[in-house]
C-alpha positions, 0 to 999 in steps of 0.5 A: 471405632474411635480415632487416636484423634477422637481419643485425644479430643476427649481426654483433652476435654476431660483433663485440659491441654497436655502440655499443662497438664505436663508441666503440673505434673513434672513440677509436683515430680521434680519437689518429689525426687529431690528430696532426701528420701526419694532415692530411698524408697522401693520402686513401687513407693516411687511409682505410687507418689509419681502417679498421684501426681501425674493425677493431681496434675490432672485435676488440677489442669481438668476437671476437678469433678472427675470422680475417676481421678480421684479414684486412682489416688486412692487406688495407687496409695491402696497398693502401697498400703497394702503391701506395708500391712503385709510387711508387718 
């Protein structure tokens, strides 16, 4: 059974140390909500963008050949493109 340590290790291999991976991400967050639009849009329109950062963070702080990030992008604008075909 793996260790918090062993997970940390690897997650640290694939995604780089978290402490820059942290301020990548909370750069590309900051931009975002301080725009005049962010406060209003619904709560999953917030939380998708602040995903897709939090994953771009990653990419850009990681490995870059990491299919599943990228993955997850495209998954977290699927939700919100979902429920904007539903709301027609």
């Amino acid at each position: 059974m793996d260790t918090i340590e062993q997970t940390l290790l690897d997650r640290g291999k694939k995604y780089g140390d978290f402490r820059d991976h942290a301020y990548i991400s909370q750069s590309i967050k900051s931009i975002m909500h301080e725009t005049d639009i962010w406060h209003k849009l619904s709560c999953d329109k917030q939380e998708s963008l602040d995903m897709i950062a939090h994953k771009i963070g990653r990419i850009l702080n990681g490995d870059p050949e990491y299919k599943d990030s990228w993955h997850d992008i495209v998954g977290y604008a699927k939700l919100v493109d979902d429920t904007l075909e539903n709301n027609k």
